[in-house]
Backbone as JSON, one array per atom type, in Angstrom:
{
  "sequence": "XXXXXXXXXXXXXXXXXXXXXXXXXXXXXXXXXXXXXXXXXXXXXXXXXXXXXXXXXXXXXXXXX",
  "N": [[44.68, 0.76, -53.26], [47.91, 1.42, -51.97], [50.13, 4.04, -52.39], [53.19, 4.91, -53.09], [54.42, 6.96, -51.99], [53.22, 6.69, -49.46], [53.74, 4.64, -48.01], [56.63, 5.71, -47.84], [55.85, 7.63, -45.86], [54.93, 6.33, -44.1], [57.25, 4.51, -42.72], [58.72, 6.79, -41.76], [56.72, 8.08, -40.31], [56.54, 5.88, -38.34], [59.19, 5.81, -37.02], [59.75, 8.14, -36.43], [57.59, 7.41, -33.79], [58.78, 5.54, -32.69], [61.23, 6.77, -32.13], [59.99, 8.36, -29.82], [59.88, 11.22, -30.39], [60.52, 14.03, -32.79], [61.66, 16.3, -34.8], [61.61, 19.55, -36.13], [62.58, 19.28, -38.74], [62.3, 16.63, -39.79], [59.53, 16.41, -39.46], [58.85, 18.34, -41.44], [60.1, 16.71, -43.48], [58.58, 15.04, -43.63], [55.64, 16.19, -44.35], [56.35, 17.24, -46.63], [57.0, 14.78, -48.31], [54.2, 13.38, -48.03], [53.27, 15.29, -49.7], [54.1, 15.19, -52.17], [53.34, 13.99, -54.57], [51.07, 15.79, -55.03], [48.4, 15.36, -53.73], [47.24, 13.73, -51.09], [46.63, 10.9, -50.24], [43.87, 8.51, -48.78], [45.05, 6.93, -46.69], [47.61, 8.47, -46.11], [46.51, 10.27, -45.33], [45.65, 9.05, -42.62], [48.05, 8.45, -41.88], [49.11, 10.5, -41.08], [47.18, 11.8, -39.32], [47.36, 10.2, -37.4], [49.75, 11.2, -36.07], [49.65, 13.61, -35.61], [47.95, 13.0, -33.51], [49.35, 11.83, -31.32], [51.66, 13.76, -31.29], [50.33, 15.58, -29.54], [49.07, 14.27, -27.52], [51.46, 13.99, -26.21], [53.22, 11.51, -26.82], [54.64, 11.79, -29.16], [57.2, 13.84, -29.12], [58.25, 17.3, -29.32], [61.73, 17.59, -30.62], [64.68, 19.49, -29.91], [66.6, 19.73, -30.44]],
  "CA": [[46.1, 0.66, -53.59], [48.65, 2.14, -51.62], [50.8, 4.52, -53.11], [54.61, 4.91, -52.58], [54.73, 7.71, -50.99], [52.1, 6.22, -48.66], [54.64, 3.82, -47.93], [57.93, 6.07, -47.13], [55.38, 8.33, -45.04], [54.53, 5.23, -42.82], [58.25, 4.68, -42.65], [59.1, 8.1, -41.52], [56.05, 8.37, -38.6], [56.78, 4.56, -37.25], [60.95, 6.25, -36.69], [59.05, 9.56, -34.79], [56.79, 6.84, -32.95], [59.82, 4.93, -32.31], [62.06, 7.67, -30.81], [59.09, 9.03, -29.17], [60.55, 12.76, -30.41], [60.47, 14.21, -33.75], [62.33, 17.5, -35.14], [60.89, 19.76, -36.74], [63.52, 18.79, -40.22], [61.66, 15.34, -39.85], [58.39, 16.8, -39.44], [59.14, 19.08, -42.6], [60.35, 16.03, -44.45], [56.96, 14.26, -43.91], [54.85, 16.76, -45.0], [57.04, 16.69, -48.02], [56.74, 13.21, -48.94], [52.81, 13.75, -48.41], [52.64, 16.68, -50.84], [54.91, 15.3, -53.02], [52.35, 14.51, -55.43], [50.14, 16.91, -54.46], [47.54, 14.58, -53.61], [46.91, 13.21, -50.06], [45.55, 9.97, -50.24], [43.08, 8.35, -47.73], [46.22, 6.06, -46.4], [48.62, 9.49, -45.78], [45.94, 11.22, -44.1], [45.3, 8.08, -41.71], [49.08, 8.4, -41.14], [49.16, 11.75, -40.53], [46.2, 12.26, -38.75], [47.85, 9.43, -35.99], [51.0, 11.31, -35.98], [49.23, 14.64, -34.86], [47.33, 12.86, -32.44], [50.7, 11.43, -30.91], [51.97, 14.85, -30.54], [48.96, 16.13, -29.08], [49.04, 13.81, -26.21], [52.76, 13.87, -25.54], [53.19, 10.51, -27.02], [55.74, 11.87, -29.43], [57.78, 15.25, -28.54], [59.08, 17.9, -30.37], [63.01, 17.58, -30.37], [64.79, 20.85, -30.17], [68.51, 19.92, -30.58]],
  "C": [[46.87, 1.7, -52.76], [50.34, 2.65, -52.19], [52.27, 4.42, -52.58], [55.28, 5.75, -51.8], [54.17, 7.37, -49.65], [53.3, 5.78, -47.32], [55.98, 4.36, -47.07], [57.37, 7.07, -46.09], [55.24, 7.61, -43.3], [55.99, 5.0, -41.87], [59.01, 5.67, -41.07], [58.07, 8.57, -40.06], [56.21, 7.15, -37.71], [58.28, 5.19, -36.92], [60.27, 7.23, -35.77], [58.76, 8.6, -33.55], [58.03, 6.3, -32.05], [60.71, 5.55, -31.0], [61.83, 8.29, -29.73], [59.62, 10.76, -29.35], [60.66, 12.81, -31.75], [60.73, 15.63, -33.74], [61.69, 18.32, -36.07], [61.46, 20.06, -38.83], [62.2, 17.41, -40.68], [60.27, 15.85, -40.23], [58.06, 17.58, -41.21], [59.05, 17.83, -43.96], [58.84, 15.03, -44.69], [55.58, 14.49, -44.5], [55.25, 16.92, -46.35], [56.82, 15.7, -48.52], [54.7, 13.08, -49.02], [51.98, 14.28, -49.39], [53.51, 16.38, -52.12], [54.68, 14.94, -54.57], [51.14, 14.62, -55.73], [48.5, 16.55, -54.49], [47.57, 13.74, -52.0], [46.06, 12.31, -49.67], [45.41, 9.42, -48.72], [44.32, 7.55, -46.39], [47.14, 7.03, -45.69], [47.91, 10.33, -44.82], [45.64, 10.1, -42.82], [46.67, 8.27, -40.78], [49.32, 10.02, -40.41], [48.85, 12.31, -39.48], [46.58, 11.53, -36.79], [49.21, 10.3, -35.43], [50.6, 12.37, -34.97], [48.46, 14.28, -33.85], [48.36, 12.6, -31.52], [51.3, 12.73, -30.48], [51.37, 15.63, -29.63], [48.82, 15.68, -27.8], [50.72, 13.53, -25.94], [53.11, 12.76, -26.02], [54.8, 10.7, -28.03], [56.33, 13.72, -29.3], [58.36, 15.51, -29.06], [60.48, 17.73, -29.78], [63.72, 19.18, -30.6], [65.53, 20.95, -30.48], [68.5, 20.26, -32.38]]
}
């Protein structure tokens, strides 16, 4: 079952993926919605885990404005 936060997490890294650039407000707000109750299911870490790979290879870039 995927949870609801699951859900607005997926949301929130397909918009990073999207812009190819992510802030570190955004970034903040994702780990938020992750932790929000305070449980990190298998689904959030899948998204997660793609997100940091994405930054990792330049794929998505920190924004600075």
């Amino acid at each position: 079952m995927i949870s609801e936060s699951s859900g607005r997490l997926r949301e929130r890294i397909e918009k990073a993926i999207e812009n190819h650039k992510i802030t570190h407000e955004e970034y903040e707000e994702i780990l938020h919605i992750a932790m929000e109750d305070a449980h990190i299911d298998h689904f959030e870490r899948i998204h997660l885990q793609q997100l940091q790979e994405m930054i990792a290879n330049g794929m998505v870039k920190w924004d600075q404005s």
